[in-house]
N, C-alpha and C positions, 0 to 999 in steps of 0.2 A: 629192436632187440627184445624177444622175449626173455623173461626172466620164470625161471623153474624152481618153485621152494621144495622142498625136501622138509618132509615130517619129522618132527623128533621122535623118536620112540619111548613109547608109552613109560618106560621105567626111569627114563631119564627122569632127573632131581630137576627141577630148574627154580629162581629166585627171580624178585624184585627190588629196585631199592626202592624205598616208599622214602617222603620228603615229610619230618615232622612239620604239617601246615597244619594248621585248624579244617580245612576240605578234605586230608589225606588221613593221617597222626595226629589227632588231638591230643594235648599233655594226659596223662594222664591214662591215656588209652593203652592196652593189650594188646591190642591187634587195628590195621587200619580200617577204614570205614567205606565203604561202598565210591565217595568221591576221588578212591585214590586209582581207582580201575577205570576212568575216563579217558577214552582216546581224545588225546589236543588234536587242532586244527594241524599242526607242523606232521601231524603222524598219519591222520589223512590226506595229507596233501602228499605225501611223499607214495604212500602208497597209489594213487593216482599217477603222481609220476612214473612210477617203477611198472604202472602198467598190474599190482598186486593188489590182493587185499590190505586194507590198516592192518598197521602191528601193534599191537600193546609190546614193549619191547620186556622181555624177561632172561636171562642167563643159564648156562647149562653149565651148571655146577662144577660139573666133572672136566669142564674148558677152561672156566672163570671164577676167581676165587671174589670176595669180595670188594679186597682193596684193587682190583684190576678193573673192576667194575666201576668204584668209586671214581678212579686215577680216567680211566676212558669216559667217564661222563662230565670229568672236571666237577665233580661233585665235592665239597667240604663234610662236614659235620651234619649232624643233624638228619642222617637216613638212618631206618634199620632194611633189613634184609627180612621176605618174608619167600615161604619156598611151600611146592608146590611138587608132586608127582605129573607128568604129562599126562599119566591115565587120569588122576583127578581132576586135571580141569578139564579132559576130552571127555567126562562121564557125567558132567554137569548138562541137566536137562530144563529147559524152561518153554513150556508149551508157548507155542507161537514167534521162535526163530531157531534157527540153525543151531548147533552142537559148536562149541570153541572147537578148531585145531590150533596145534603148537609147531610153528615151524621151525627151521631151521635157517638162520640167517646171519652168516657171519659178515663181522664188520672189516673192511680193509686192512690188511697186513699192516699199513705206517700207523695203526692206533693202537700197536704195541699185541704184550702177550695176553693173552682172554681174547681178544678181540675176536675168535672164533669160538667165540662161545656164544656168541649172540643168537637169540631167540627172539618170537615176536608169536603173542596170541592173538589170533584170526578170528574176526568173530563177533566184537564188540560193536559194530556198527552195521548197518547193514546195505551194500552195494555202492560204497564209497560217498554214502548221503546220511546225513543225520536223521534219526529218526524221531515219530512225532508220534502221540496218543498214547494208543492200547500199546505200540510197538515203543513206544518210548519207555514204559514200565516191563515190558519183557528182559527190555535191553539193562533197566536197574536191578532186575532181579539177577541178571547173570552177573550185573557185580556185586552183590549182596553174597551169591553164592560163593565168588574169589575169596571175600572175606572169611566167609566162616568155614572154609575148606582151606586156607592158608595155616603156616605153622611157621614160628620165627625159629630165623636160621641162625645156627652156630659156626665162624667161618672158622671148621675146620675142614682145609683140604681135602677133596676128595679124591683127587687127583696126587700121585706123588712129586715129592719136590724135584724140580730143576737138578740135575746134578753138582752143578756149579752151585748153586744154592746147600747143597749139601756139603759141599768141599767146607764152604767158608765156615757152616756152623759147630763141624768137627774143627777146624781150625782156630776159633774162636774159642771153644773148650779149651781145645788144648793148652793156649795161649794164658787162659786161666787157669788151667791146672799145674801148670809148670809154674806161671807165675807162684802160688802157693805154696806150691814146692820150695822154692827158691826162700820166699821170706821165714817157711819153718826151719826148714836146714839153717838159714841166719840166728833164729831166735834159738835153736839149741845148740848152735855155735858159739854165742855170747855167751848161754846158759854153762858151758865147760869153759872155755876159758876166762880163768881168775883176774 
């Protein structure tokens, strides 16, 4: 079975979580460091399997909010989000390999809601083999680039809410406002009678 990726378009937002490690997140740091843009052996091998290029796995904002992101990676504490334009990191140039693409790679329906927000950057390794030398420092500089063209994300939705998610939040108000209601009306009901 072939498998056929589909490009994100260039405007799409799309994010990372980055893992506070001392290789990714150093305490202290603003922004992550060049070792957080390393394709793992798990993300070359898969790509191998799928028959694809490696994905650097990244989120399309406007599908996946944060915590969907977190919640589908089984992730705890300790990420921040950093976000990225698709045209910014398809505009990233480093003499002596290929241009990143961003594709489009949604994760199976049973891993819930975002799961089709899944993205994956192309690009990081070259012909599903590790690379070595001069081609091993190209390959750093295009993570050097992720870094300094990254910008940390604020999860506000991009996407509007769930309607059901909306019911409950006016309903939740309300619940509080009546609630209020109710305890003032009490306090200038005692307040009149003697």
């Amino acid at each position: 079975m072939t498998i056929v990726l589909k490009r994100a378009g260039r405007s799409v937002r799309v994010f990372r979580l980055i893992k506070h490690i001392p290789d990714h997140f150093p305490t202290g740091a603003t922004k992550p460091i060049p070792g957080a843009f390393r394709l793992t052996q798990d993300d070359i091998d898969d790509g191998i399997q799928r028959g694809i290029p490696p994905l650097f796995s990244v989120w399309n904002h406007a599908k996946t909010n944060v915590s969907e992101a977190l919640r589908i990676r089984r992730a705890r504490d300790g990420y921040s989000p950093f976000q990225w334009s698709v045209g910014a990191i398809e505009d990233i140039r480093v003499q002596g390999v290929d241009s990143l693409t961003v594709y489009e790679d949604p994760l199976p329906r049973r891993d819930g809601s975002g799961a089709r927000g899944h993205c994956g950057i192309a690009g990081l390794v070259p012909d599903h083999r590790q690379a070595k030398g001069r081609e091993k420092e190209a390959y750093r500089a295009l993570q050097v680039a992720l870094c300094d063209s990254c910008a940390p994300l604020t999860d506000k939705p991009s996407r509007p809410l769930r309607p059901t998610v909306q019911i409950i939040a006016i309903a939740a108000v309300a619940i509080i406002v009546a609630g209020t209601a109710i305890r003032l009306a009490s306090c200038q009901l005692q307040a009149i009678t003697p």
